[in-house]
C-alpha positions in Angstrom: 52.1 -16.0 9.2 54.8 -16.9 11.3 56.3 -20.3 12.8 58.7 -21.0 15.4 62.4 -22.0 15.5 62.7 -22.1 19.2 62.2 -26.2 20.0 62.3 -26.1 23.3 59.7 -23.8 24.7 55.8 -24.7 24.6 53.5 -22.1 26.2 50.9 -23.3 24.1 47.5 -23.8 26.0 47.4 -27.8 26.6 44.0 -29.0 28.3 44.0 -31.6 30.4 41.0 -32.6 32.8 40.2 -29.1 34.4 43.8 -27.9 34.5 46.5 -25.8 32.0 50.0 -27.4 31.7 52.8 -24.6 30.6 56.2 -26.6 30.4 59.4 -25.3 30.7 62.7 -25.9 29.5 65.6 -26.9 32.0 67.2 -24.3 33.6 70.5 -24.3 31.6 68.3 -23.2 28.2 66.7 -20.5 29.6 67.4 -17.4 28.5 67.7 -14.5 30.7 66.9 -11.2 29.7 64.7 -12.0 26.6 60.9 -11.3 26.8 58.9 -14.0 24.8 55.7 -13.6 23.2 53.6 -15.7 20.9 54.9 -13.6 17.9 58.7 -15.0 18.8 56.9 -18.1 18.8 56.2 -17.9 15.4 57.9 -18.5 11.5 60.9 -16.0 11.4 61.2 -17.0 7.6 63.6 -20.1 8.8 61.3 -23.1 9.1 60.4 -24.6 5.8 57.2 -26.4 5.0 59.6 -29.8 5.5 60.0 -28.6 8.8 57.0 -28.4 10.0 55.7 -31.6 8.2 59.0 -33.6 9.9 57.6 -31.3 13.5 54.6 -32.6 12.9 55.1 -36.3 12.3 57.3 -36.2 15.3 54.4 -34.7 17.3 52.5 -37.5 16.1 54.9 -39.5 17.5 54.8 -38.4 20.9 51.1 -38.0 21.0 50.4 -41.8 19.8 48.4 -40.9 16.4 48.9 -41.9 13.1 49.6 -38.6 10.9 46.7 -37.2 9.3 47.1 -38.0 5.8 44.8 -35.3 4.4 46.4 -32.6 5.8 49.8 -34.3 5.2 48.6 -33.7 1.3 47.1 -30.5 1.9 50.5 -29.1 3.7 52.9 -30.2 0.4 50.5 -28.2 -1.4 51.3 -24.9 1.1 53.3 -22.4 -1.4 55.1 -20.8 1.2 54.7 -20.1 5.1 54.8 -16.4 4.5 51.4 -15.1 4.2 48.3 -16.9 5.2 47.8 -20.2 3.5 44.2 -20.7 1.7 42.3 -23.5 3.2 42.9 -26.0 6.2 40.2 -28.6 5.4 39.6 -31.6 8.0 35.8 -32.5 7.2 35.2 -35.6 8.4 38.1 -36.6 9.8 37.8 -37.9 13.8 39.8 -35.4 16.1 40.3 -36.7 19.3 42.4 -35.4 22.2 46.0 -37.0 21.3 45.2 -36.0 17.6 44.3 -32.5 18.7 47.4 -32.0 20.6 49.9 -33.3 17.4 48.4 -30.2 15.4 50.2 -27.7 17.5 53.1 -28.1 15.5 51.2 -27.1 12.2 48.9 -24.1 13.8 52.1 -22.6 15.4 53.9 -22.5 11.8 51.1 -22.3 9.5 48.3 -19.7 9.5 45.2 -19.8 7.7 42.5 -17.9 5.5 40.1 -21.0 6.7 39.9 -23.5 8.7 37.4 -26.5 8.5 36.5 -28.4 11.0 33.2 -29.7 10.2 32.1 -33.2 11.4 35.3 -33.8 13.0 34.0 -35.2 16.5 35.4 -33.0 18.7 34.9 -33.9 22.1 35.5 -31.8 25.5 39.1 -31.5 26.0 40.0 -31.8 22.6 38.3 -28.5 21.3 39.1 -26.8 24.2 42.7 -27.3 23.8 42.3 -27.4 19.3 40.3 -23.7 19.5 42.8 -22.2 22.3 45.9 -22.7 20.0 43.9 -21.5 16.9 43.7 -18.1 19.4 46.6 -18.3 20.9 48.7 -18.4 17.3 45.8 -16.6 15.3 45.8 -19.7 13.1 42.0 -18.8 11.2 40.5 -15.8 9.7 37.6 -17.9 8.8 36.7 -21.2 11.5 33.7 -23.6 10.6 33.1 -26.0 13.9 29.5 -27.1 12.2 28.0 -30.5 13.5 30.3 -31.2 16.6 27.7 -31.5 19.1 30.3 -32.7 21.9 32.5 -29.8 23.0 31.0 -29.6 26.1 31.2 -26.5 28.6 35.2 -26.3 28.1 35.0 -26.6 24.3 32.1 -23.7 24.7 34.7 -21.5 26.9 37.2 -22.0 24.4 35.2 -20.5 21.7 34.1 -17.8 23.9 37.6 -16.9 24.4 38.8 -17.2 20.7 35.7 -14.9 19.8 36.3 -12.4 22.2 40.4 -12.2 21.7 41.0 -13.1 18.0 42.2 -9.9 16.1 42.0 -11.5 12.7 38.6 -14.2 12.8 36.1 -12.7 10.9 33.4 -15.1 10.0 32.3 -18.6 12.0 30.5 -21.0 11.2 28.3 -23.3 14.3 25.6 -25.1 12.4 24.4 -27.9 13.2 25.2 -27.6 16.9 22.2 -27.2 19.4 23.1 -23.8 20.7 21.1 -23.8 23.9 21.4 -23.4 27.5 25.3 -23.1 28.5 26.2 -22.6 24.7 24.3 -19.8 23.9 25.4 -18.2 26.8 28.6 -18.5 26.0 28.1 -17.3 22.6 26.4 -14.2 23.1 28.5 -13.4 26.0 31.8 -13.4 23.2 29.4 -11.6 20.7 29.1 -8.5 23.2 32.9 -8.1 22.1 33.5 -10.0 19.2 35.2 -8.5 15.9 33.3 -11.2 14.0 31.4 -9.7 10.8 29.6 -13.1 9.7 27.9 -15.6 12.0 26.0 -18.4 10.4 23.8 -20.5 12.6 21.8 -22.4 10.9 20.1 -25.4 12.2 20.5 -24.7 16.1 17.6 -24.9 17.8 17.4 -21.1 18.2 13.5 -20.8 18.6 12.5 -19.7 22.0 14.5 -18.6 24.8 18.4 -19.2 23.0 17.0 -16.7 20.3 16.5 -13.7 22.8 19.7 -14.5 24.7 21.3 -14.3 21.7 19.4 -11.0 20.5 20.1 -9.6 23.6 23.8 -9.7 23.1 23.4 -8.8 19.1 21.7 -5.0 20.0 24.9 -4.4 21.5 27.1 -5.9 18.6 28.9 -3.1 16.4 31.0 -5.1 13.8 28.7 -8.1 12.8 27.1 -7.4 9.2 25.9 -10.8 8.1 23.6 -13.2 9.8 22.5 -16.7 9.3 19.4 -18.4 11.5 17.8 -20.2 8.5 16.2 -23.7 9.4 16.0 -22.5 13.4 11.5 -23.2 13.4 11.6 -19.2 14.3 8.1 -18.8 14.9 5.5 -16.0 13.6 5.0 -14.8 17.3 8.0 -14.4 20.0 10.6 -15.2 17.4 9.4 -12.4 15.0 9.1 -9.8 17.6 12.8 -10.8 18.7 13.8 -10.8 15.0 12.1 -7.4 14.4 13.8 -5.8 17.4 17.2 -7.2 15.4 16.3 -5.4 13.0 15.9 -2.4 14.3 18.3 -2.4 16.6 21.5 -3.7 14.9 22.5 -0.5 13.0 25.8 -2.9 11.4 23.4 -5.9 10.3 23.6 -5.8 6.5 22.2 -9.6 5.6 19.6 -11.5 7.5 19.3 -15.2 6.3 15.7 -16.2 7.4 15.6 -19.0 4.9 13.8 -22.5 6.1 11.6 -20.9 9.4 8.1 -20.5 10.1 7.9 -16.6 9.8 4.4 -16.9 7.9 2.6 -13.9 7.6 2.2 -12.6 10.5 6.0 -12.5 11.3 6.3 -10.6 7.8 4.5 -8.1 9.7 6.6 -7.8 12.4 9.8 -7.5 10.2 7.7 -5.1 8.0 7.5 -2.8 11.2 11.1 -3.4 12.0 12.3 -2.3 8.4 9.8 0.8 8.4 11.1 1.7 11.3 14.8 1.8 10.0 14.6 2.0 6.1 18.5 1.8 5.2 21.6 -0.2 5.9 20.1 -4.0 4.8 21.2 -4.9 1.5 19.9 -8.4 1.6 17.0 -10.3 2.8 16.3 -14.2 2.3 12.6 -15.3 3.5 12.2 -18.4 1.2 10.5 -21.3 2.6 9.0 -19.9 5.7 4.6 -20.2 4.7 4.2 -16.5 3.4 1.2 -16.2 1.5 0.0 -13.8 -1.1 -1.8 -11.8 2.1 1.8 -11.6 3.6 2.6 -9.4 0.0 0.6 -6.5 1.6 2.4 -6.1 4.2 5.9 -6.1 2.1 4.2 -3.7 -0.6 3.9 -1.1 2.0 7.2 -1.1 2.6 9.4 -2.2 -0.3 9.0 1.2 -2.0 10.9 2.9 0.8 13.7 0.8 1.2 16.8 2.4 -0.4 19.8 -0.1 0.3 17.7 -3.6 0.1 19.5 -5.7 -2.9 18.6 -9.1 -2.4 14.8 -10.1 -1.1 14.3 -13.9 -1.8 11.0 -15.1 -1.5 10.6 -18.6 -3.4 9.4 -21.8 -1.8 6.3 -19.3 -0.2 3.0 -20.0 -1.8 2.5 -16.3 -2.9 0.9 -17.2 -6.4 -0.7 -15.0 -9.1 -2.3 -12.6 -6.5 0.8 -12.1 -4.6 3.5 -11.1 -7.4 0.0 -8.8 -8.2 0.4 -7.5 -5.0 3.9 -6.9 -5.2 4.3 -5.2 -8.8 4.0 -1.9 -7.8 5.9 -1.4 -5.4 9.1 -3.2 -7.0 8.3 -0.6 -9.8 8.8 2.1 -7.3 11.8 0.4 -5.6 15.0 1.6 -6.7 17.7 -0.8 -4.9 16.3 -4.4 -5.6 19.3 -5.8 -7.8 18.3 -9.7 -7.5 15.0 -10.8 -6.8 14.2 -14.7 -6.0 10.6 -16.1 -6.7 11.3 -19.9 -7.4 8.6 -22.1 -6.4 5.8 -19.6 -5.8 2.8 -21.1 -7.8 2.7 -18.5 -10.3 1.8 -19.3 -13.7 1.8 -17.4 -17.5 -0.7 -14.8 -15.3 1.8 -13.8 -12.9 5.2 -14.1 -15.5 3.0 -11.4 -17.4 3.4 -9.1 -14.3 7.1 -9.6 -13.7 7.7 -8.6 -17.3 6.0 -5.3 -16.3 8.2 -5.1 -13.5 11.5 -5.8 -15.5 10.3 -3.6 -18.7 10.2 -0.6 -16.2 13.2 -1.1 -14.8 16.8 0.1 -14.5 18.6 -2.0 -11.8 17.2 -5.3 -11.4 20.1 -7.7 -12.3 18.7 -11.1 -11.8 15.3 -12.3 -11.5 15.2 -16.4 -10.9 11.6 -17.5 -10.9 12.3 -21.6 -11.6 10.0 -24.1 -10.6 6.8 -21.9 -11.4 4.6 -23.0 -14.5 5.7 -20.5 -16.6 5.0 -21.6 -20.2 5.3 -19.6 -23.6 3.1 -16.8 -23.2 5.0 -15.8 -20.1 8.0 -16.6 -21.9 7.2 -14.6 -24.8 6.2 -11.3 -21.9 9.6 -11.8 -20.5 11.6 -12.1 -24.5 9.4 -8.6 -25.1 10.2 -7.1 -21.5 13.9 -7.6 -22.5 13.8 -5.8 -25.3 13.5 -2.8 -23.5 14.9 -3.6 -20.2 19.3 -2.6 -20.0 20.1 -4.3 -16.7 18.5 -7.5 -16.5 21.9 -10.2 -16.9 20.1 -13.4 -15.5 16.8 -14.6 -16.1 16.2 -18.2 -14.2 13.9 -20.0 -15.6 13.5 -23.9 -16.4 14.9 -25.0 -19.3 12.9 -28.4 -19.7 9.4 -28.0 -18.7 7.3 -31.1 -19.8 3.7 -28.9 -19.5 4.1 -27.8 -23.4 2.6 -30.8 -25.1 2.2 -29.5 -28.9 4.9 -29.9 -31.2 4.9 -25.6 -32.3 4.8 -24.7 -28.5 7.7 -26.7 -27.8 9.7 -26.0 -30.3 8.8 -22.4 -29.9 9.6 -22.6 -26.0 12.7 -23.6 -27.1 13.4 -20.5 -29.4 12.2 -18.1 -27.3 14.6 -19.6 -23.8 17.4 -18.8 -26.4 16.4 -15.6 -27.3 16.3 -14.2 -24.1 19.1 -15.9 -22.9 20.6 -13.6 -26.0 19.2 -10.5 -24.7 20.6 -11.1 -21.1 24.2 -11.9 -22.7 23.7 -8.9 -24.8 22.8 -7.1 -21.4 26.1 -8.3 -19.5 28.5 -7.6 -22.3 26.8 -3.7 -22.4 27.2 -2.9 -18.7 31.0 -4.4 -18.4 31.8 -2.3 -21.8 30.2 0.7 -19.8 27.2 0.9 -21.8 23.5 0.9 -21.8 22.7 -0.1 -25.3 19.0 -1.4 -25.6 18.7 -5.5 -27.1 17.6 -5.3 -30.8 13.2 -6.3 -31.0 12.2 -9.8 -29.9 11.3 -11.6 -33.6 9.8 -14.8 -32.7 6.7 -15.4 -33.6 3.3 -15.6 -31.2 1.8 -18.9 -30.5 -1.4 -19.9 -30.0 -3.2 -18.9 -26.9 -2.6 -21.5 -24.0 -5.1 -22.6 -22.2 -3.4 -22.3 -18.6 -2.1 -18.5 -19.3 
């Protein structure tokens, strides 16, 4: 991270209304001879953090805006302008034009891990000229723009261009922003070259039409590994067959976020044949809250057992009950690369925690299994305390601590005992595979309850 010690020179990108002002200094300062680029334009090691607080408040000055107090704070906290700083965070605070402008002297000095501009009313000119310094002086390795839903066709161009350009952003987040028409143009236009590895769009009306623009650009995308489109109403028709062609096609996508949608069964299917199709290179799934039923299991069953890279698969807030973790037993037994598995919310009861502790007794990677929310009482707590006693990797069990469903005073008190033990026999777990070994948990010793009714 470099600044800049020459005062007189801006070649900055300013935006007014349609038009790019360069100014230059008078004649008698130029310097003849001497190339400039927007390296020279940068910290030498000269400018101290005072100096760029004192350029700052001067540029505040000249712009008309009160100093930003927040970032005031958060530059006295800056260790050193060497380096990239850790966090530029503006939440919430109301950027227009002028204040837009006055940050110039802190982007051009100051460069940063992340920048946050979340909910910061960014309006047309104003993001055009904010995003074309934060290229122009590489300012942000990570940018979040979410919930400005004014940037307008220039503020759209200015993205397109920092996406495209930018040799150091790696991850953006838009959410919140209705990416349609001229914005998800623009976006999948910069996503043809982009270096971008994560892109999380959630909540941007992506159903439809924006959703194969944007696919169309993704087949062609080489570099981006992680992607976000939770809480878009992706259908179980077009959107599927859009999302399975993602699939298939993007050989760099490692993690599709699905999470909030409408997938439903039939869409399952579609991502089924998508992940048949190419077997390897996703390492995490999340499908939670999108109407899968225990029919949609199936489909998954079919396919779960042949996918050798898949480490995450969330499936909670889907109404898969008893018959669906049934369904799905099997072929998790068979699966060798499932690390964390999320059931939360899924209507299973003791009958289906029975089944899991199958699952977990047989096997040697799964890490975490988080199955909260369920009514999972002591009988299926008991299955899981016993499944532990065998099972070497399991280091987090989710379960809810303070179920009311227990009503007699030895069931609760017994609940209680046996959430400790296997909270035990995870720890004991943990502390065996960071000391390098596989040292099986000593027998479960608490004693069976009477039958429950509901397991």
């Amino acid at each position: 991270m470099e600044g800049d010690n020459i005062e007189d020179l801006s070649l900055s990108p300013k935006k007014g209304r349609g038009e790019k002002h360069v100014s230059f200094p008078p004649d008698e300062e130029i310097v003849s001879g001497f190339n400039e680029n927007k390296d020279s334009l940068k910290n030498d090691g000269c400018r101290s953090l005072l100096d760029v607080i004192l350029a700052y408040e001067q540029s505040c000055a000249k712009h008309q805006v009160e100093p930003n107090q927040k970032l005031l704070d958060q530059l006295k906290q800056v260790s050193s302008v060497k380096g990239r700083a850790g966090c530029l965070d503006l939440k919430g605070e109301r950027l227009d034009y002028r204040s837009c402008e006055s940050l110039e002297e802190v982007l051009k000095s100051v460069q940063y891990d992340f920048i946050n501009l979340q909910e910061t009313e960014l309006e047309e000119n104003g993001a055009s000229s904010l995003l074309d310094m934060i290229l122009y002086y590489e300012s942000a390795a990570h940018l979040n723009i979410s919930s400005n839903t004014k940037m307008g066709i220039s503020g759209w161009q200015a993205l397109s261009r920092l996406l495209r350009q930018s040799g150091c952003l790696w991850r953006l987040d838009a959410c919140n922003v209705p990416v349609v028409e001229y914005p998800v143009q623009a976006l999948s236009k910069a996503l043809l070259t982009s270096r971008l590895t994560v892109l999380n769009l959630e909540n941007t009306c992506l159903s439809g039409r924006p959703l194969f623009t944007l696919v169309g650009s993704l087949r062609k995308n080489t570099m981006l590994q992680d992607l976000c489109l939770a809480n878009n109403q992706l259908n179980s028709y077009q959107d599927s067959v859009q999302l399975g062609d993602l699939l298939q096609s993007s050989r760099s996508l490692r993690s599709l976020d699905l999470r909030s949608n409408l997938i439903a069964d039939a869409g399952l299917e579609e991502i089924r044949e998508a992940l048949n199709a190419r077997k390897s290179g996703l390492r995490s799934l999340l499908l939670c809250n999108n109407q899968i039923t225990h029919s949609g299991m199936t489909s998954l069953a079919n396919i779960l057992p042949c996918l050798n890279s898949l480490e995450t698969l969330d499936l909670g807030q889907n109404p898969l009950q008893n018959p669906g973790v049934h369904g799905l037993k099997e072929a998790l037994m068979m699966n060798r690369s499932i690390l964390h598995l999320g059931l939360a919310d899924t209507q299973i009861s003791c009958e289906g925690a029975v089944a899991l502790a199958e699952f977990i007794a047989e096997s040697r990677q799964i890490q975490r299994l988080d199955i909260r929310r369920n009514c999972v009482l002591v009988g299926g707590l008991l299955a899981f305390s016993l499944a532990l006693g065998i099972n070497c990797s399991l280091i987090r069990l989710d379960l809810d601590q303070n179920s009311e469903q227990e009503k007699d005073e030895f069931l609760i008190e017994t609940q209680k005992k046996v959430l400790s033990r296997i909270s035990d026999l995870c720890v004991a777990n943990e502390k065996a595979a960071n000391a390098g070994t596989l040292l099986p948990p000593t027998p479960v010793t608490v004693p069976l309850p009477h039958p429950h009714p509901d397991c």
